[in-house]
Backbone as JSON, one array per atom type, in Angstrom:
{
  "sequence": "XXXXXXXXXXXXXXXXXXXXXXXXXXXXXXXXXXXXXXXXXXXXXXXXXXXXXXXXXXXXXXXXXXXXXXXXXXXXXXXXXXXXXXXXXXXXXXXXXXXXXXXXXXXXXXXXXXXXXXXXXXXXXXXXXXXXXXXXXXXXXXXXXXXXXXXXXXXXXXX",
  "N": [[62.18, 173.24, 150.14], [59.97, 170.61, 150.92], [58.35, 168.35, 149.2], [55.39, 168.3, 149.8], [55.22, 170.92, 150.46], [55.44, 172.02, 147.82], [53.68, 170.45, 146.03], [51.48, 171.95, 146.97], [51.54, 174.58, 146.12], [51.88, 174.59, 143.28], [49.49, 173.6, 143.47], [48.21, 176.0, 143.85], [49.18, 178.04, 142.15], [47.95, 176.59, 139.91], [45.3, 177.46, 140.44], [45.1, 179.9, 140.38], [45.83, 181.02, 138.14], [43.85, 179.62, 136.69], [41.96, 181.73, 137.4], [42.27, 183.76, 135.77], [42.28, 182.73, 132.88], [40.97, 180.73, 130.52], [41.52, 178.47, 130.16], [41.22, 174.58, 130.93], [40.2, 174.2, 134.57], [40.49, 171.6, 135.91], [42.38, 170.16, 134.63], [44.0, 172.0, 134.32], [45.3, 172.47, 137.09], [45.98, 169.73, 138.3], [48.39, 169.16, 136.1], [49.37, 171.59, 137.0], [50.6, 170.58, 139.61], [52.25, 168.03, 138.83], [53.97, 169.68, 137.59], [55.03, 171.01, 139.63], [56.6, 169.56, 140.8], [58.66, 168.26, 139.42], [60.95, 169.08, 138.56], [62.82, 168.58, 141.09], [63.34, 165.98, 140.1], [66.06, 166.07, 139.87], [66.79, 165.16, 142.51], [66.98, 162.35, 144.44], [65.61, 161.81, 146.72], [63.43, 163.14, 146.55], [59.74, 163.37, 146.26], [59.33, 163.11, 142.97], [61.79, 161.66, 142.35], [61.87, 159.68, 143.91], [60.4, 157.58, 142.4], [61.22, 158.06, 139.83], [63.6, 156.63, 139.54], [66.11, 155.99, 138.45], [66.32, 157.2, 136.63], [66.73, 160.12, 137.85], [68.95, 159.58, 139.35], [70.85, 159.63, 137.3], [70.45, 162.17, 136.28], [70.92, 163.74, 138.72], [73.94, 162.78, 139.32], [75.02, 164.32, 136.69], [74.81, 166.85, 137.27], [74.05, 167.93, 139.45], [71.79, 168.68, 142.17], [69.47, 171.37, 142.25], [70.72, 172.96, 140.3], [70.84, 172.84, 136.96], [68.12, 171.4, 137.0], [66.54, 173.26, 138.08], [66.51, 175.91, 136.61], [66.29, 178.72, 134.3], [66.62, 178.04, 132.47], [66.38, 175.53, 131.85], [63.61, 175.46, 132.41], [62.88, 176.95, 129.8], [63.7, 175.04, 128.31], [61.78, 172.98, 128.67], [59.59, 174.22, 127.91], [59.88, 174.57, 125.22], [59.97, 171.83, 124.25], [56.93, 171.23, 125.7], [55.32, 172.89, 123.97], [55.83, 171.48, 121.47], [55.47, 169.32, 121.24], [52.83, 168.4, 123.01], [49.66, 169.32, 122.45], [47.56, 169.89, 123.85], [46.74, 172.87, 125.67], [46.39, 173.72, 128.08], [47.63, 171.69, 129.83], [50.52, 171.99, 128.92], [50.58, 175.19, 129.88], [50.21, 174.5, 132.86], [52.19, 172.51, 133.86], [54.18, 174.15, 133.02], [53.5, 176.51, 135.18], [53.59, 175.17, 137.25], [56.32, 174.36, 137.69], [57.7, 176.89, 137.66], [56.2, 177.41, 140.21], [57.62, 176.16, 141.96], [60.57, 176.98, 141.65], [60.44, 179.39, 142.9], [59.1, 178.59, 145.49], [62.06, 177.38, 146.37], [63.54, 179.39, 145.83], [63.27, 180.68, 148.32], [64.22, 179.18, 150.31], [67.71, 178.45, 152.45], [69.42, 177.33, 150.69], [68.49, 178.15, 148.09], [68.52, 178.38, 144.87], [70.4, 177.62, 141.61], [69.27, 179.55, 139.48], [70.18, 180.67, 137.1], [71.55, 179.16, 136.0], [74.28, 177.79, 133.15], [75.73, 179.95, 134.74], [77.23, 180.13, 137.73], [75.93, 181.04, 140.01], [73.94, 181.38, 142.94], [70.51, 181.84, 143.37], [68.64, 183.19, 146.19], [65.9, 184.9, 148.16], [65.7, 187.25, 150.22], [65.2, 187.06, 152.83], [65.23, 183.33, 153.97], [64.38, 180.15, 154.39], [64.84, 177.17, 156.35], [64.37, 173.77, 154.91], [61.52, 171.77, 155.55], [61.12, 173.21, 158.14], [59.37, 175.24, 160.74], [58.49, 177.2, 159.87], [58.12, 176.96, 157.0], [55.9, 175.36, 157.33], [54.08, 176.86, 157.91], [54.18, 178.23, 155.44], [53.13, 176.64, 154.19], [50.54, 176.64, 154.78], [49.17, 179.1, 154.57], [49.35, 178.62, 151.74], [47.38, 176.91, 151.22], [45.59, 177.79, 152.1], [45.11, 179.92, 150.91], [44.81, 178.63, 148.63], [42.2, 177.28, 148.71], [40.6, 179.54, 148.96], [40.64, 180.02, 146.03], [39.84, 178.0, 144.66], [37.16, 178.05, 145.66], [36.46, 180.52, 144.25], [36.65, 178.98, 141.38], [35.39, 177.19, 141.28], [32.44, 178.84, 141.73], [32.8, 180.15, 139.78], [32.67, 178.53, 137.27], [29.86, 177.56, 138.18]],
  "CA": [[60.82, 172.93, 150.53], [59.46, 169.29, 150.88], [56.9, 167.95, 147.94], [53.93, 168.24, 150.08], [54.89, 172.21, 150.12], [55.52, 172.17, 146.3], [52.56, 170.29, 145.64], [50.52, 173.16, 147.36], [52.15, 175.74, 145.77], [51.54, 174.11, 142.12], [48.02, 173.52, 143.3], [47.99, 177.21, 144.55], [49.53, 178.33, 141.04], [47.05, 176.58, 139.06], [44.27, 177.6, 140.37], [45.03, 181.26, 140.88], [45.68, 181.23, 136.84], [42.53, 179.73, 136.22], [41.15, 183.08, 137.34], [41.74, 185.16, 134.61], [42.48, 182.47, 131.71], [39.78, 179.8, 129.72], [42.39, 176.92, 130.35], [40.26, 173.65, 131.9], [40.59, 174.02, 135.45], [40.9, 170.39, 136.52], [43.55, 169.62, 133.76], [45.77, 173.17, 134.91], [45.66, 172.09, 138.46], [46.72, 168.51, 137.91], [49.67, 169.52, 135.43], [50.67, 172.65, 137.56], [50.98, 169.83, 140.54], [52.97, 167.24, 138.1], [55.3, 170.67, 137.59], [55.92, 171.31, 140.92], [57.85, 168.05, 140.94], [59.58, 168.09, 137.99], [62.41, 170.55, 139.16], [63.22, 168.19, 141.75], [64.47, 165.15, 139.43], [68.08, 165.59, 140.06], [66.86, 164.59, 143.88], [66.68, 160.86, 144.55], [64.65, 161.33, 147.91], [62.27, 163.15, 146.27], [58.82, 161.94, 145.47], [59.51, 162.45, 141.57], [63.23, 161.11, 142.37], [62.17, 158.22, 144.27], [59.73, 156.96, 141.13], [62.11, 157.51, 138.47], [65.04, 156.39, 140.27], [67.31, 156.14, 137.92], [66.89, 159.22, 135.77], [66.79, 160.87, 139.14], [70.14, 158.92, 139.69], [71.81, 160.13, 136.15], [70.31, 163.59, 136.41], [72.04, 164.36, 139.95], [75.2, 162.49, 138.99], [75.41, 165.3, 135.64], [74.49, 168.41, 137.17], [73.88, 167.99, 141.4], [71.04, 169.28, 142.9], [69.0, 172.95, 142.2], [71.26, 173.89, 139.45], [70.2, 172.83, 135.72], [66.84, 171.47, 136.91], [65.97, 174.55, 138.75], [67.11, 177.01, 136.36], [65.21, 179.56, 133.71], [67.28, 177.44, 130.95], [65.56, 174.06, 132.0], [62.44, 176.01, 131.83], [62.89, 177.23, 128.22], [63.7, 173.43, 127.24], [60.69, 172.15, 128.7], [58.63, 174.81, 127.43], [59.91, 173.93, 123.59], [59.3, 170.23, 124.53], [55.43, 170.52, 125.84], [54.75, 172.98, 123.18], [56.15, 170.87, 120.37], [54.57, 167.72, 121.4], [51.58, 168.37, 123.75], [48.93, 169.85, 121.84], [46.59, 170.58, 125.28], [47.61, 174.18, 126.09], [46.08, 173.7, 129.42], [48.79, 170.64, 130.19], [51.72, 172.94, 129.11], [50.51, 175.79, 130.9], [49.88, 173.91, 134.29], [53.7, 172.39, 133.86], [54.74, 175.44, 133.4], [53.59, 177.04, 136.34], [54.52, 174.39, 138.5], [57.84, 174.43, 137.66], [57.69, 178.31, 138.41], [55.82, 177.97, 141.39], [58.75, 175.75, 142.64], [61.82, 177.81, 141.72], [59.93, 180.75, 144.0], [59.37, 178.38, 146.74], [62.85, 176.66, 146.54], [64.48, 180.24, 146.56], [62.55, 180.89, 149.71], [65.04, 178.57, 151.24], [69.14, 178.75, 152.73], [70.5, 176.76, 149.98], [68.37, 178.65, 146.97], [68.83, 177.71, 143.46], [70.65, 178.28, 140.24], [68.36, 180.22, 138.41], [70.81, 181.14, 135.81], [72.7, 177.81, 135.44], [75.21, 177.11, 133.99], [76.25, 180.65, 135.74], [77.39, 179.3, 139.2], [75.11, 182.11, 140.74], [73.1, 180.73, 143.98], [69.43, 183.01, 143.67], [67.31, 182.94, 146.86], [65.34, 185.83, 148.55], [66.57, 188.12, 151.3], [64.46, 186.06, 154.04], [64.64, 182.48, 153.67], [63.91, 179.49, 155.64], [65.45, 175.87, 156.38], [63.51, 172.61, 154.5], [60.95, 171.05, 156.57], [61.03, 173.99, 159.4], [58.17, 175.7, 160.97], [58.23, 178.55, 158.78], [57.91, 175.99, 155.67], [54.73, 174.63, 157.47], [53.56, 178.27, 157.61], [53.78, 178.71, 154.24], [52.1, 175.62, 153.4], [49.47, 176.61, 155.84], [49.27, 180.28, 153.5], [49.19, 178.06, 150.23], [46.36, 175.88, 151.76], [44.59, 179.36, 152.66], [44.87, 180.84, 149.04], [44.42, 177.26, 147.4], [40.87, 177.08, 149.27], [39.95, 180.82, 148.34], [40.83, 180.42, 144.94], [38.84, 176.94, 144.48], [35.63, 178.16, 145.33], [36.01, 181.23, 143.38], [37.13, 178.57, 140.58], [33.63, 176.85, 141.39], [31.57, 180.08, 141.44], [32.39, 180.81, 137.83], [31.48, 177.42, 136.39], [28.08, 177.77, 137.98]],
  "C": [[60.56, 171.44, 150.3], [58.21, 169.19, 149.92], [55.85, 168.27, 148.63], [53.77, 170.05, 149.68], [54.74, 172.41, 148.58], [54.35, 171.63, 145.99], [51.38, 171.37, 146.1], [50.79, 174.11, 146.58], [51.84, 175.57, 144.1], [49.9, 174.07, 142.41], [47.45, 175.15, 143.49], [48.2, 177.89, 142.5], [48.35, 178.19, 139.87], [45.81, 177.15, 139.32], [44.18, 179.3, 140.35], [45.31, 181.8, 139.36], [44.64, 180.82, 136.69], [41.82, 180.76, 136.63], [41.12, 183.85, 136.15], [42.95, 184.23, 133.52], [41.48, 181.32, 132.03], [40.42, 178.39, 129.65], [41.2, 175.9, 131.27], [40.96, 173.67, 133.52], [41.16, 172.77, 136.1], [42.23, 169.92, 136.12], [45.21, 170.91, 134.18], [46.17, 172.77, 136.24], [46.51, 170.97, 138.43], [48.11, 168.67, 137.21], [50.33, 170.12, 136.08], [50.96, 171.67, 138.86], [52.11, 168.7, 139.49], [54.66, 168.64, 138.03], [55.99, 170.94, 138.53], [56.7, 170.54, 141.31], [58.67, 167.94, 140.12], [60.72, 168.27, 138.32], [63.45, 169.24, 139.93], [63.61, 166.45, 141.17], [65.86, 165.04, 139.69], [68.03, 165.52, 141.9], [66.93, 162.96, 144.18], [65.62, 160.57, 145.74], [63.76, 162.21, 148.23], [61.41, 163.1, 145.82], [59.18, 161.68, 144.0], [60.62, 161.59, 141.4], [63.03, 159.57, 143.02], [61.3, 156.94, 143.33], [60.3, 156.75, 140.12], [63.51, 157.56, 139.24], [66.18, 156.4, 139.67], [67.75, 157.02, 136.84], [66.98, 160.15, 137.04], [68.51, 161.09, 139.22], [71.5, 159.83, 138.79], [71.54, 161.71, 136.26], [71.25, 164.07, 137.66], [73.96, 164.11, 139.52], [75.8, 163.6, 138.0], [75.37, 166.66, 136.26], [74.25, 168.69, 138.58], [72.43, 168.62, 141.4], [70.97, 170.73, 142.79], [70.27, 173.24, 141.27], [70.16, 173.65, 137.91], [68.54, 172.41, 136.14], [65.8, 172.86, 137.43], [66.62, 176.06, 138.25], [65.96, 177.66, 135.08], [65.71, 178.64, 132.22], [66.42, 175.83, 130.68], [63.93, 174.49, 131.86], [61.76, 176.33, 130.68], [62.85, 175.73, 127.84], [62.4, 172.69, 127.81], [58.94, 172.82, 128.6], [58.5, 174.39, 125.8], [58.99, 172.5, 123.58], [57.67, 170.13, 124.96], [55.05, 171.41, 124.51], [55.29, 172.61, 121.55], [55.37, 169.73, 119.98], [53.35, 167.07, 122.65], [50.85, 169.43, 123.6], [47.56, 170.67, 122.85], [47.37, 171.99, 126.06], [47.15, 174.19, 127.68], [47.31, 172.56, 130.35], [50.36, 171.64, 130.6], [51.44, 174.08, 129.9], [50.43, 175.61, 132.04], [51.51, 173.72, 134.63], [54.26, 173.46, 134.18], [54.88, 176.44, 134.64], [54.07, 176.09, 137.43], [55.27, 174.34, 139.05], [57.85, 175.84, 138.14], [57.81, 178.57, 140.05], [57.19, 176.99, 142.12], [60.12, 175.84, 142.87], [61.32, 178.71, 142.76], [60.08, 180.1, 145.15], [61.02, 177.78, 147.18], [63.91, 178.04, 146.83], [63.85, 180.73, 148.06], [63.32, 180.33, 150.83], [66.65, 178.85, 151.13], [69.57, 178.27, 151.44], [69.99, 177.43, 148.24], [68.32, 177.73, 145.77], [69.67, 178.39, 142.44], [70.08, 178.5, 138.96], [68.91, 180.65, 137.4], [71.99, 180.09, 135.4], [72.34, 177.91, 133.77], [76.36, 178.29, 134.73], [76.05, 180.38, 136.98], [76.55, 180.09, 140.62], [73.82, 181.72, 141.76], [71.91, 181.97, 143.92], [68.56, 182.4, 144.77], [66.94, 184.75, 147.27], [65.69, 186.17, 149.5], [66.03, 187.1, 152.6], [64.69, 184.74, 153.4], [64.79, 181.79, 154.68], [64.69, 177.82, 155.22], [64.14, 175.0, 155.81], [62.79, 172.23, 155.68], [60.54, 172.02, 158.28], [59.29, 174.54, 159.64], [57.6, 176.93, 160.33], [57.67, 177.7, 157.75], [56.13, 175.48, 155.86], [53.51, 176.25, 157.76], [53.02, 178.64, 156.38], [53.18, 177.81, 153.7], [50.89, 175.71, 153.76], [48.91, 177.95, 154.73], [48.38, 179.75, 152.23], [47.97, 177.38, 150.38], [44.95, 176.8, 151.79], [43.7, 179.87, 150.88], [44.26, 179.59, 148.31], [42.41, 177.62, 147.76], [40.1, 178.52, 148.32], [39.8, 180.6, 146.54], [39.51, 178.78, 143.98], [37.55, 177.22, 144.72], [35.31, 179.38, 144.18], [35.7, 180.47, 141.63], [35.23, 177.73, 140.32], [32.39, 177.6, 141.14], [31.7, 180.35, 139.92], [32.33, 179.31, 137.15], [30.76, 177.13, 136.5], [27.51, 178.5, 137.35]]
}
């Protein structure tokens, strides 16, 4: 999936947890969008990869593409890490889903991920779809749908 989908899908994530948890909405949204990028570090040409270019650079060079960053093990270590040393449970929870919501959409696609790195085990979903295709803009079109629904309900309960 291309960042713009992942950023929907993180914005879709957060807000569809702020339904039924007391986390600050503005601060889960924001984080679960920062998460949805994360994953994609060991990319170089994408958006988080082309900002930190050269941990991008060293991350791909160690481990390639959709394995350790996109796995349930990289998840655990950067669950220790926000809740060791980021005291805003709304931050770490946003991250958190981010990163989630972007293993789901990334198995959604041909090339999958290694969700159980460093077992060499490719996980996607019985259907999936090529990067950038018209299906992809479907589902961003979906995420855009739900994001909207879920933002006014998100509005309705802090009036």
């Amino acid at each position: 999936m291309t960042g713009n989908t992942h950023i929907l899908g993180g914005i879709t994530a957060g807000l569809a947890f702020a339904q039924i948890s007391n986390y600050d909405p503005l601060i889960l949204i924001g984080s679960s969008v920062v998460g949805a990028l994360i994953p994609d570090i060991c990319h170089s040409g994408s958006k988080i990869g082309r900002t930190f270019r050269i941990t991008s650079k060293i991350v791909n060079k160690i481990f390639g593409h959709r394995s350790f960053t996109h796995s349930l093990l990289f998840l655990l270590l950067m669950s220790f890490v926000m809740n060791t040393y980021i005291s805003n449970e709304s931050i770490t929870a946003g991250v958190l889903l981010g990163m989630v919501s972007h293993y789901i959409l990334d198995m959604a696609t041909k090339n999958g991920i290694k969700l159980f790195f460093p077992v060499k085990i490719t996980v996607r979903f019985p259907l999936t779809t090529r990067t950038g295709s018209k299906v992809e803009n479907i589902v961003a079109t979906v995420l855009t749908i739900i994001s909207v629904y879920f933002a006014f309900e998100t509005i309705v309960h802090l009036l």
